[in-house]
ZALO-220374 format. One record per residue: x, y, z of N, C-alpha, C in turn; residue in three letters; residue number from 1. Coordinates in steps of 0.02 Angstrom, whole numbers, plus 32768, in hexadecimal, padded with zeros to 4 digits. Layout:
@n_x=X | n_y=Y | n_z=Z | ca_x=X | ca_y=Y | ca_z=Z | c_x=X | c_y=Y | c_z=Z | vopa=ALA | domi=NUM
...
END
This chain:
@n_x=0DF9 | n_y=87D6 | n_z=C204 | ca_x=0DC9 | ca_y=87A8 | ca_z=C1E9 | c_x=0D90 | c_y=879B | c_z=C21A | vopa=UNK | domi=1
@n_x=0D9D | n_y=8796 | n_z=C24B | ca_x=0D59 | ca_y=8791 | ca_z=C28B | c_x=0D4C | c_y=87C2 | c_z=C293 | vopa=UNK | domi=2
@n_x=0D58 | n_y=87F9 | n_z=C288 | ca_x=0D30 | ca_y=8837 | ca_z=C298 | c_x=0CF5 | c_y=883B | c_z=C250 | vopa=UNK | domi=3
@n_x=0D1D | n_y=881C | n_z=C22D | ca_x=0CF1 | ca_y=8829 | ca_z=C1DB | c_x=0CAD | c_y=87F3 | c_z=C1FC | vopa=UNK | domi=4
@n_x=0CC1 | n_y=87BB | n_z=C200 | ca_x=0C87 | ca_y=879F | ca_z=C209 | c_x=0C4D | c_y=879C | c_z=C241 | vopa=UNK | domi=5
@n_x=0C7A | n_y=87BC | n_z=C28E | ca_x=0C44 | ca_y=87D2 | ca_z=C2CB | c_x=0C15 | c_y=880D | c_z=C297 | vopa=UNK | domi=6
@n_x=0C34 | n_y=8855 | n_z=C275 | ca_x=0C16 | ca_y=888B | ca_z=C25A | c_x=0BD9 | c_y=8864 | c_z=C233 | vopa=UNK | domi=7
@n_x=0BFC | n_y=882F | n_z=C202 | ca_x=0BAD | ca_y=8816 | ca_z=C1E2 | c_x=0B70 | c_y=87EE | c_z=C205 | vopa=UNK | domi=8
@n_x=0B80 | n_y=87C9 | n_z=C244 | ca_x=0B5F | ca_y=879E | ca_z=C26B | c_x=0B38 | c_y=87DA | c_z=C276 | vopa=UNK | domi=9
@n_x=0B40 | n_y=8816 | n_z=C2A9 | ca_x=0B34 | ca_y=8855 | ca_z=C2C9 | c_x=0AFC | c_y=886D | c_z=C28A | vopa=UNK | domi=10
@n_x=0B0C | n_y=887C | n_z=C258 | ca_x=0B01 | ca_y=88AC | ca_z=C227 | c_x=0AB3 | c_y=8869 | c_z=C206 | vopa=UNK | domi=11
@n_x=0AC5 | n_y=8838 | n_z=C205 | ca_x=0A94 | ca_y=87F9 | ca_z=C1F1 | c_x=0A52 | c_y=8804 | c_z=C227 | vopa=UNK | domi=12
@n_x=0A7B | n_y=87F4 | n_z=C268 | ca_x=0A42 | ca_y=87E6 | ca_z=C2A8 | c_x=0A0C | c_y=8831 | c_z=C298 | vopa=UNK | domi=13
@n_x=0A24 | n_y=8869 | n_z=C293 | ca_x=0A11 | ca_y=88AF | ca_z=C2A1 | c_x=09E1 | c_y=88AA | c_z=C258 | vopa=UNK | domi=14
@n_x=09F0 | n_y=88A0 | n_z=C22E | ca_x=09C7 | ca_y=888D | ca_z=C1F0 | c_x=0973 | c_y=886E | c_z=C214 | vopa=UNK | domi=15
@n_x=0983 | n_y=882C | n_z=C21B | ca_x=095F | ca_y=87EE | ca_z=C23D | c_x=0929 | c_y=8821 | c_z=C25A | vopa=UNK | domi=16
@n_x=0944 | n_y=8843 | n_z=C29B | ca_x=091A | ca_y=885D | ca_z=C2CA | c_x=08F6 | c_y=88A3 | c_z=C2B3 | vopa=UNK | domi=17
@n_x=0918 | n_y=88B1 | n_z=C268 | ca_x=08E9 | ca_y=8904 | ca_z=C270 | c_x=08B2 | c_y=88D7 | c_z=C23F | vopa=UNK | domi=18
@n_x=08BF | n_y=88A4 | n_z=C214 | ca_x=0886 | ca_y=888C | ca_z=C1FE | c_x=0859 | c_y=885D | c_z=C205 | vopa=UNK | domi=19
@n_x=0867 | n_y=8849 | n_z=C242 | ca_x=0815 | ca_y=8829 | ca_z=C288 | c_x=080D | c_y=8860 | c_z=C295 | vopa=UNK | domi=20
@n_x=0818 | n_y=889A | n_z=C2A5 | ca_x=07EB | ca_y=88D1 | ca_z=C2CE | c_x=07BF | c_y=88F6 | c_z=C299 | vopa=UNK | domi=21
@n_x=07E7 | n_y=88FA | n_z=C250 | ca_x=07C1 | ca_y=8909 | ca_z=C20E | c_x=0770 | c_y=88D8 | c_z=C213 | vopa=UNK | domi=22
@n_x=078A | n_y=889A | n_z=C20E | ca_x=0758 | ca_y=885C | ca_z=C1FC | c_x=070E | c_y=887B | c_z=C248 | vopa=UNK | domi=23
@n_x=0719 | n_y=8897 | n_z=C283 | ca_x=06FF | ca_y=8889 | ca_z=C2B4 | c_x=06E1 | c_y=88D8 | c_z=C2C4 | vopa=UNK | domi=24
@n_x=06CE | n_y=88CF | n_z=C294 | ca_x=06BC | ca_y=892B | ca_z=C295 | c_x=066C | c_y=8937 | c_z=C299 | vopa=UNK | domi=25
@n_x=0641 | n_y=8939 | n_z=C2BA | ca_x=0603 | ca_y=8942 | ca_z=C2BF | c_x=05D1 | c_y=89A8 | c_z=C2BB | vopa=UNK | domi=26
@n_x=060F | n_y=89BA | n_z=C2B7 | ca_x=0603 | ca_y=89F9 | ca_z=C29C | c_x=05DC | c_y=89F6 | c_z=C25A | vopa=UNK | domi=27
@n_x=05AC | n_y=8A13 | n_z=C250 | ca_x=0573 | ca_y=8A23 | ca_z=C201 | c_x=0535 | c_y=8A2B | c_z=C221 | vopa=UNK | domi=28
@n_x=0513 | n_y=8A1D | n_z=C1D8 | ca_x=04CE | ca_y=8A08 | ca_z=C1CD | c_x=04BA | c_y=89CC | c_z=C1C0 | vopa=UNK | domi=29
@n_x=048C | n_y=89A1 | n_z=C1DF | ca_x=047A | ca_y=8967 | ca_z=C1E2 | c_x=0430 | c_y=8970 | c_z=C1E1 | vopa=UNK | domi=30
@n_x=0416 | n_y=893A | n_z=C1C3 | ca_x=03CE | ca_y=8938 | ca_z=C1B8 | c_x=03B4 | c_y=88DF | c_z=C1C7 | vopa=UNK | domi=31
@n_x=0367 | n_y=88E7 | n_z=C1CA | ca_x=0350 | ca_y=88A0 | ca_z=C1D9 | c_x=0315 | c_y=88B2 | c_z=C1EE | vopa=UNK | domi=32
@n_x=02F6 | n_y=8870 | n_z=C1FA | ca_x=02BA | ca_y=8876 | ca_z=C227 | c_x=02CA | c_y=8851 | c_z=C263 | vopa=UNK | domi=33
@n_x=0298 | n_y=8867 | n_z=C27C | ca_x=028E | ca_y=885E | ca_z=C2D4 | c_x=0250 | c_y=8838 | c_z=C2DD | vopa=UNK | domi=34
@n_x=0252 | n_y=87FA | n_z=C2F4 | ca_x=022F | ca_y=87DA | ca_z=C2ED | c_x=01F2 | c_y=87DB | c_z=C325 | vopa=UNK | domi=35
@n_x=01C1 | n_y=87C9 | n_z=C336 | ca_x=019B | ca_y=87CE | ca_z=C364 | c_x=0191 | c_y=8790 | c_z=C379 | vopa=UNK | domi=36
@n_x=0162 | n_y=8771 | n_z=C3A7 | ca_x=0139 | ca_y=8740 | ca_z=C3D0 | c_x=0101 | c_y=8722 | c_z=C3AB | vopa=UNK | domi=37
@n_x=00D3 | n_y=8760 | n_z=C385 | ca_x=009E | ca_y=8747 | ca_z=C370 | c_x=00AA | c_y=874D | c_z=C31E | vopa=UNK | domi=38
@n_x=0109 | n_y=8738 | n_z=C303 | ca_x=00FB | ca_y=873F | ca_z=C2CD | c_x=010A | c_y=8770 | c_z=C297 | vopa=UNK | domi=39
@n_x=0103 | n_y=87A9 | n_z=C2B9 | ca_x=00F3 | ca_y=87E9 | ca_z=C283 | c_x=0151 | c_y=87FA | c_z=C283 | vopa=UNK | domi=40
@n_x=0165 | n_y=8819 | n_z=C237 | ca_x=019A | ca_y=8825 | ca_z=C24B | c_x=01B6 | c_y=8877 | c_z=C23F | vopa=UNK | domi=41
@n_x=01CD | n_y=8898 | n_z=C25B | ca_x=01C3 | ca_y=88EE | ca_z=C267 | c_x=020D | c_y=88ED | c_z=C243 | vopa=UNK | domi=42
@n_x=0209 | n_y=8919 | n_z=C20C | ca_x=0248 | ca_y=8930 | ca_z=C1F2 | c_x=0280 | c_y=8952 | c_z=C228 | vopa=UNK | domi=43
@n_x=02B6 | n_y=895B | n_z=C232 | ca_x=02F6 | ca_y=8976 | ca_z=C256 | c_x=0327 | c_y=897E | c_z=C239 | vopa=UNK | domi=44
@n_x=0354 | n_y=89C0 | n_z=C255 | ca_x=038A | ca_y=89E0 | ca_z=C224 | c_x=03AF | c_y=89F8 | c_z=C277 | vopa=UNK | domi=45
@n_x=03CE | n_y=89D1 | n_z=C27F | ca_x=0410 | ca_y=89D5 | ca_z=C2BD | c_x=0457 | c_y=8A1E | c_z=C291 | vopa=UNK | domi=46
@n_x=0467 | n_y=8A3F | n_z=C2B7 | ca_x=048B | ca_y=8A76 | ca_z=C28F | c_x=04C2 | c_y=8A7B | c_z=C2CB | vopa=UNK | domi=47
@n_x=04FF | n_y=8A44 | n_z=C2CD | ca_x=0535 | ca_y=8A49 | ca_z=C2FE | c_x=056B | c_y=8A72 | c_z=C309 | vopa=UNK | domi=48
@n_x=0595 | n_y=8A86 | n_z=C347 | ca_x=05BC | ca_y=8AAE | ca_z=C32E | c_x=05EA | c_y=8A95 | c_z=C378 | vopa=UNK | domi=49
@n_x=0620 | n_y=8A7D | n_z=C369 | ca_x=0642 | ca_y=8A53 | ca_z=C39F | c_x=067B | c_y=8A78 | c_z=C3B2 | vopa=UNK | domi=50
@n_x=06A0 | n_y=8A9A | n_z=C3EC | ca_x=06CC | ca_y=8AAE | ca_z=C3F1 | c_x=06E9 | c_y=8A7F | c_z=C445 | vopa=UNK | domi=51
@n_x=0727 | n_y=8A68 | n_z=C419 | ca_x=072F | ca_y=8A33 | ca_z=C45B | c_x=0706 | c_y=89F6 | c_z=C46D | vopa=UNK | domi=52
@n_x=06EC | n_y=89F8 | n_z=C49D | ca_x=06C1 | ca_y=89C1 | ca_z=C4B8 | c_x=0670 | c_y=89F6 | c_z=C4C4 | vopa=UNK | domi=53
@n_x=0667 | n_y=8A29 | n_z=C4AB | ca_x=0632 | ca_y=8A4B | ca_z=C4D0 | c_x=0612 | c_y=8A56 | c_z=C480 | vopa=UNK | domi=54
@n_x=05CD | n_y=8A3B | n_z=C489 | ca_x=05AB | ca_y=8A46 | ca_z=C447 | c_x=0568 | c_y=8A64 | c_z=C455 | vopa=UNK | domi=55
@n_x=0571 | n_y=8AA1 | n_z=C41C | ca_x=0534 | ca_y=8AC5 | ca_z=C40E | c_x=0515 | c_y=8AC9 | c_z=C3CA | vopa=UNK | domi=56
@n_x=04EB | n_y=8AFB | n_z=C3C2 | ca_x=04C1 | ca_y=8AE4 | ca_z=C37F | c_x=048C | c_y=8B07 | c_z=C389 | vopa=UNK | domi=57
@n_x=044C | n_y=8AD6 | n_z=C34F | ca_x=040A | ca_y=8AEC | ca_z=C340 | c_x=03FA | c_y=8AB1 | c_z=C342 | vopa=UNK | domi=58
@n_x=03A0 | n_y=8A95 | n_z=C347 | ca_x=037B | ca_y=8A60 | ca_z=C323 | c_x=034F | c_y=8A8D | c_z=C303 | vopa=UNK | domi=59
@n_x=034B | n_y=8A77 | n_z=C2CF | ca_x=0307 | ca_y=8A7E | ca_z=C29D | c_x=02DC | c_y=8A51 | c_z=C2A1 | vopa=UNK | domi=60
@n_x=0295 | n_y=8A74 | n_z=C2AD | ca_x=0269 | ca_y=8A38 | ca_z=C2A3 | c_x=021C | c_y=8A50 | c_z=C290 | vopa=UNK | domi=61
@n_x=01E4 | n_y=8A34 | n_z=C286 | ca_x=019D | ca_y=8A5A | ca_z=C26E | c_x=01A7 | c_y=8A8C | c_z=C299 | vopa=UNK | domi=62
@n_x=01AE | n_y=8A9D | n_z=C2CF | ca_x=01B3 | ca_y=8AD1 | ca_z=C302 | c_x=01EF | c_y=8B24 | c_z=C301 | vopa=UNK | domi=63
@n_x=0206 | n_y=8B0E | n_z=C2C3 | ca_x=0241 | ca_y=8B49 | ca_z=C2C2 | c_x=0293 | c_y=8B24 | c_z=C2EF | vopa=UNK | domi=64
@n_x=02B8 | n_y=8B73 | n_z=C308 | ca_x=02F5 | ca_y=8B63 | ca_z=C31E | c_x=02F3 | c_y=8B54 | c_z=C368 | vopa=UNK | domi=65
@n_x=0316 | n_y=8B29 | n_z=C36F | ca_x=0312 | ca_y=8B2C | ca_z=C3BB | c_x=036F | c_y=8B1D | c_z=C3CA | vopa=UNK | domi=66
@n_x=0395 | n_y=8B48 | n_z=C3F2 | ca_x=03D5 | ca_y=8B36 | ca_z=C402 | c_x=03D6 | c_y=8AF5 | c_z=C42F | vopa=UNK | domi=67
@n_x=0418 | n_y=8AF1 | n_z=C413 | ca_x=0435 | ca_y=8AA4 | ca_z=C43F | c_x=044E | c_y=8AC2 | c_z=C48F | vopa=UNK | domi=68
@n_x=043A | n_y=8AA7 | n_z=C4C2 | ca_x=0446 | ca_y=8AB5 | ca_z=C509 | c_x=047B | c_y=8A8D | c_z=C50E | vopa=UNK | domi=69
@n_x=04A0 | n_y=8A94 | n_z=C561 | ca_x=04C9 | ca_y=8A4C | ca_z=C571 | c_x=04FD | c_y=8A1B | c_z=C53E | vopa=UNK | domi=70
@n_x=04F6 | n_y=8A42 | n_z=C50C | ca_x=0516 | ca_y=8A04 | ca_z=C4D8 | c_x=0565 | c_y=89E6 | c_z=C4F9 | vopa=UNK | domi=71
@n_x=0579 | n_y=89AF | n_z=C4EE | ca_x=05CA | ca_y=8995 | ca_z=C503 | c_x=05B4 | c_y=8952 | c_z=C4DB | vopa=UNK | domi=72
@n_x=05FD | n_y=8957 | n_z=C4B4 | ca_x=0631 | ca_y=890F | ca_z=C4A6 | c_x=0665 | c_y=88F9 | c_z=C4D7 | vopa=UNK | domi=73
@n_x=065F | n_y=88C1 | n_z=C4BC | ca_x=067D | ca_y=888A | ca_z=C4F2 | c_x=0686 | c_y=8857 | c_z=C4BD | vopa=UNK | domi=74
@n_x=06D3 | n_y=8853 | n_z=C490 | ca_x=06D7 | ca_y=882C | ca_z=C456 | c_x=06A8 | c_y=8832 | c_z=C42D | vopa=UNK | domi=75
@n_x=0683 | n_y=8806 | n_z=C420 | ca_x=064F | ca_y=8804 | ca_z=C3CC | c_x=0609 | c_y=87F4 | c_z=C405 | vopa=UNK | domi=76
@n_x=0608 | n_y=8809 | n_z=C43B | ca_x=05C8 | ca_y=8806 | ca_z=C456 | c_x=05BB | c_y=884C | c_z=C46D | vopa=UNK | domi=77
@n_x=057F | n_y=8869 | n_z=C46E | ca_x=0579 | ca_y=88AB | ca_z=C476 | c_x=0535 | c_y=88BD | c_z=C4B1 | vopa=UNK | domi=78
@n_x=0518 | n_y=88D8 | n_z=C4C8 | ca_x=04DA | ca_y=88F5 | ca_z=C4EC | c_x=04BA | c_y=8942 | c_z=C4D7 | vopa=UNK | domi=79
@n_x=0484 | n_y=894C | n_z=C4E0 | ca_x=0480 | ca_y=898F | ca_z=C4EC | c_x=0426 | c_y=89AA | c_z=C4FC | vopa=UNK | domi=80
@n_x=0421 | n_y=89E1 | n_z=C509 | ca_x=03BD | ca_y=89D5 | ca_z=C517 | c_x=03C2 | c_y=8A06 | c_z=C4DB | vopa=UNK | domi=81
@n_x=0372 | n_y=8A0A | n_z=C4CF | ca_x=0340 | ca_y=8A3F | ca_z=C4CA | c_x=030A | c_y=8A4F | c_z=C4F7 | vopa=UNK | domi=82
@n_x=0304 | n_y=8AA5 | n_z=C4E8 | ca_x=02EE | ca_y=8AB5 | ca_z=C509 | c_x=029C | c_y=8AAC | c_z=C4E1 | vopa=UNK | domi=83
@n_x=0267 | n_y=8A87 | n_z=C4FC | ca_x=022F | ca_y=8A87 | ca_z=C4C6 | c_x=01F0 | c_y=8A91 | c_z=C4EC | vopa=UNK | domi=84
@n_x=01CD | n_y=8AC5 | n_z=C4F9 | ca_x=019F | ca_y=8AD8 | ca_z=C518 | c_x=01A4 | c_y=8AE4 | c_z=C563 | vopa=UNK | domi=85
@n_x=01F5 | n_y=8AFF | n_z=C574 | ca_x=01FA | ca_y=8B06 | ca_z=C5BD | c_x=021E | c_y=8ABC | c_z=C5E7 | vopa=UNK | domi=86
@n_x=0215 | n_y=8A93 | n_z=C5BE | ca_x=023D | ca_y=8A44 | ca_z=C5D7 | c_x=0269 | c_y=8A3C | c_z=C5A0 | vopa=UNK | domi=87
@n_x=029D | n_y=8A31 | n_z=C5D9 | ca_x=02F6 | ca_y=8A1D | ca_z=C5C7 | c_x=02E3 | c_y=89BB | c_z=C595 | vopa=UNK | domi=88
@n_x=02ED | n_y=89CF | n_z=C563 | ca_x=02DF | ca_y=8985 | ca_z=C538 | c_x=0323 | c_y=8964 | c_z=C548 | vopa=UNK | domi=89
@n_x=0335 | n_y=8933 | n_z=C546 | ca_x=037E | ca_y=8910 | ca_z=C540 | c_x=0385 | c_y=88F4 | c_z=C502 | vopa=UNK | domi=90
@n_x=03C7 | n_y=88FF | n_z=C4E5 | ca_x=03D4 | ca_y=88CE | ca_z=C49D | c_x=0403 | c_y=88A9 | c_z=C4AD | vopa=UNK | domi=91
@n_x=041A | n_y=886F | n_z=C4A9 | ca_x=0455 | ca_y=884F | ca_z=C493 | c_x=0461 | c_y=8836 | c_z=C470 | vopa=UNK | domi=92
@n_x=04AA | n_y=883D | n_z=C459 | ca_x=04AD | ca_y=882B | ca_z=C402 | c_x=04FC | c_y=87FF | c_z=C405 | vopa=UNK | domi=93
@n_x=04FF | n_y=87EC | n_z=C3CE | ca_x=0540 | ca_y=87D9 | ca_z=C396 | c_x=054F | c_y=87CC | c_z=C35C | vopa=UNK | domi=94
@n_x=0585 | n_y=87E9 | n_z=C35A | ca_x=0595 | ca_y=87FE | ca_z=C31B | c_x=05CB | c_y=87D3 | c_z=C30B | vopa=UNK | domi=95
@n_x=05C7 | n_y=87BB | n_z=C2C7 | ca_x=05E0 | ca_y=8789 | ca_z=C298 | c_x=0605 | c_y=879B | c_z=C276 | vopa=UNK | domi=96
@n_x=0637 | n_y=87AB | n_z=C275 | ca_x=0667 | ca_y=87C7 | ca_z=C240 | c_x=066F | c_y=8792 | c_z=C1FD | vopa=UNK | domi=97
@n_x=066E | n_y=8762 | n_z=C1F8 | ca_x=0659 | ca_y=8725 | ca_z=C1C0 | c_x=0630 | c_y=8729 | c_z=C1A1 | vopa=UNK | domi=98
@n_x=0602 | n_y=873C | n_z=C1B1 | ca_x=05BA | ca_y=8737 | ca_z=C16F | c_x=05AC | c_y=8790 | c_z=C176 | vopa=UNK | domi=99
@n_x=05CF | n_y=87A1 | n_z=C1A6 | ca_x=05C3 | ca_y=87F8 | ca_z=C1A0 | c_x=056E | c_y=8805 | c_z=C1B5 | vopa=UNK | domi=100
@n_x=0568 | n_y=87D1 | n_z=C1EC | ca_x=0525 | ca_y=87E7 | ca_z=C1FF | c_x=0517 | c_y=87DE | c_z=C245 | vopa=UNK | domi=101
@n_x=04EB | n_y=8813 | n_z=C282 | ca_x=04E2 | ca_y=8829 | ca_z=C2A8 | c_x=049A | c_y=8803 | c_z=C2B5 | vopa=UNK | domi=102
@n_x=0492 | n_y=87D6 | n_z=C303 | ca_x=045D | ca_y=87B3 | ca_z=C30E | c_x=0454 | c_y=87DB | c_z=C35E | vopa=UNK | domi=103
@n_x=03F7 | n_y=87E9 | n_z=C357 | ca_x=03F8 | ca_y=8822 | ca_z=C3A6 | c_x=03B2 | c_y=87F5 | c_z=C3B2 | vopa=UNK | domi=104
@n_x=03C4 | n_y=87FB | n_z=C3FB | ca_x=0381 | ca_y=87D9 | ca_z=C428 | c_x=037B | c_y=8821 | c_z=C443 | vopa=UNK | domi=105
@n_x=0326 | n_y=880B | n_z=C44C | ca_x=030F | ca_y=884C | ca_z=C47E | c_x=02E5 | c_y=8828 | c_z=C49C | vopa=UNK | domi=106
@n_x=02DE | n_y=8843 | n_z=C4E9 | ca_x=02A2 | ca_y=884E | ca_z=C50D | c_x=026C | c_y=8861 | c_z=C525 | vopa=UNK | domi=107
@n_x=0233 | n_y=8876 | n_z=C50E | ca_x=021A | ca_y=88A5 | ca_z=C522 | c_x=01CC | c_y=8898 | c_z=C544 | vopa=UNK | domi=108
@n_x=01DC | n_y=889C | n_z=C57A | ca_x=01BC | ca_y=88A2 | ca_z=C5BE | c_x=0198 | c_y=885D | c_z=C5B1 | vopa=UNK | domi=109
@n_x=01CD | n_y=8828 | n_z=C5AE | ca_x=01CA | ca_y=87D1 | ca_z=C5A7 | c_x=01C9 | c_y=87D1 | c_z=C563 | vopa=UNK | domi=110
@n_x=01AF | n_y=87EC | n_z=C534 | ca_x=01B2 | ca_y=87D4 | ca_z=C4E7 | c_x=01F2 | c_y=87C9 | c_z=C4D3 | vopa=UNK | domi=111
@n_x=0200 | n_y=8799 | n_z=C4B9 | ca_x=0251 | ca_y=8785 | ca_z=C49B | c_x=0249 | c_y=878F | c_z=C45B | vopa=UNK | domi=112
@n_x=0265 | n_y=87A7 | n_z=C434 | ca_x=0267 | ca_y=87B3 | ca_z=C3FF | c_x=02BF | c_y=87B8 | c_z=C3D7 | vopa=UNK | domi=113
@n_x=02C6 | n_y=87A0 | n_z=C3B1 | ca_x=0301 | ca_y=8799 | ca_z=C36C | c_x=0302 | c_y=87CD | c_z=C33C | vopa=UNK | domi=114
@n_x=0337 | n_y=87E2 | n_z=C321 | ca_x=034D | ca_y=87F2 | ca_z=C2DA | c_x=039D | c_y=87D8 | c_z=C2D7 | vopa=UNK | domi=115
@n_x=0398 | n_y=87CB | n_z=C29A | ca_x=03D0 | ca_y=87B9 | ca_z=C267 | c_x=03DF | c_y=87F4 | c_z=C242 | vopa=UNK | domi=116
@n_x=0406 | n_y=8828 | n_z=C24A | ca_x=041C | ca_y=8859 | ca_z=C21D | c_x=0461 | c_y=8853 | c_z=C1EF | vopa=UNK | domi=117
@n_x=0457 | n_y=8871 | n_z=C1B5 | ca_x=048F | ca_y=8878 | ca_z=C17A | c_x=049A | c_y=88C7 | c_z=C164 | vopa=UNK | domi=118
@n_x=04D8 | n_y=88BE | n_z=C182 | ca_x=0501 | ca_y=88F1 | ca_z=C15A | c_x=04E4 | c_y=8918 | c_z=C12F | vopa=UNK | domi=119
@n_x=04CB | n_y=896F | n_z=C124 | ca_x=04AB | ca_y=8982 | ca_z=C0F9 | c_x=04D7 | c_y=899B | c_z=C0C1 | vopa=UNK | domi=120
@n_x=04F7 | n_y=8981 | n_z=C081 | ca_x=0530 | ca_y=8995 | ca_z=C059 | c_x=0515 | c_y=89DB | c_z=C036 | vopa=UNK | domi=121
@n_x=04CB | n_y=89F0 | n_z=C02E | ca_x=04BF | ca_y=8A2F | ca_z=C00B | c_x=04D0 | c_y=8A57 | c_z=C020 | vopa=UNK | domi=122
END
């Protein structure tokens, strides 16, 4: 009888944990805009691909593809550059597994700038 019920505790917990890592998945396509300083807001299409803690990819943006450099997770917080005219950009982001949406600051060469990205379901 205690083996029946450690097997279900075991068999419950293992449940639990493969579906937070389901819920915490930042692998896809994500879209949004990127907000600027003076306002204007530039369409973006983030294209992730997470293996482990080391994340790579694409951004889409008026400019075409540009790969994700440096990418790493660290829980639901992430980093990574672009490479955009010869300067290493920095992103940092997090990701929301609750509303299923991805929020990225950037820097670029002092400009701070935001997006709020969603999940692209097409």
């Amino acid at each position: 009888m205690k083996r029946k019920i450690t097997t279900t505790i075991v068999l419950i917990f293992g449940f639990m944990v493969c579906f937070a890592v389901a819920l915490n998945d930042l692998n896809g396509k994500w879209t949004g805009s990127l907000n600027t300083p003076d306002g204007n807001e530039i369409p973006v299409t983030f294209t992730f691909k997470l293996d482990g803690d080391k994340l790579t990819g694409t951004a889409t943006g008026p400019n075409g593809d540009i790969p994700i450099a440096d990418g790493k997770m660290s829980g639901s917080d992430f980093t990574f550059n672009l490479d955009i005219n010869g300067s290493a950009i920095a992103h940092v982001g997090k990701y929301y597994s609750q509303g299923d949406s991805v929020a990225v600051n950037v820097d670029f060469n002092g400009a701070k700038m935001h997006a709020l990205l969603k999940r692209d379901t097409k």
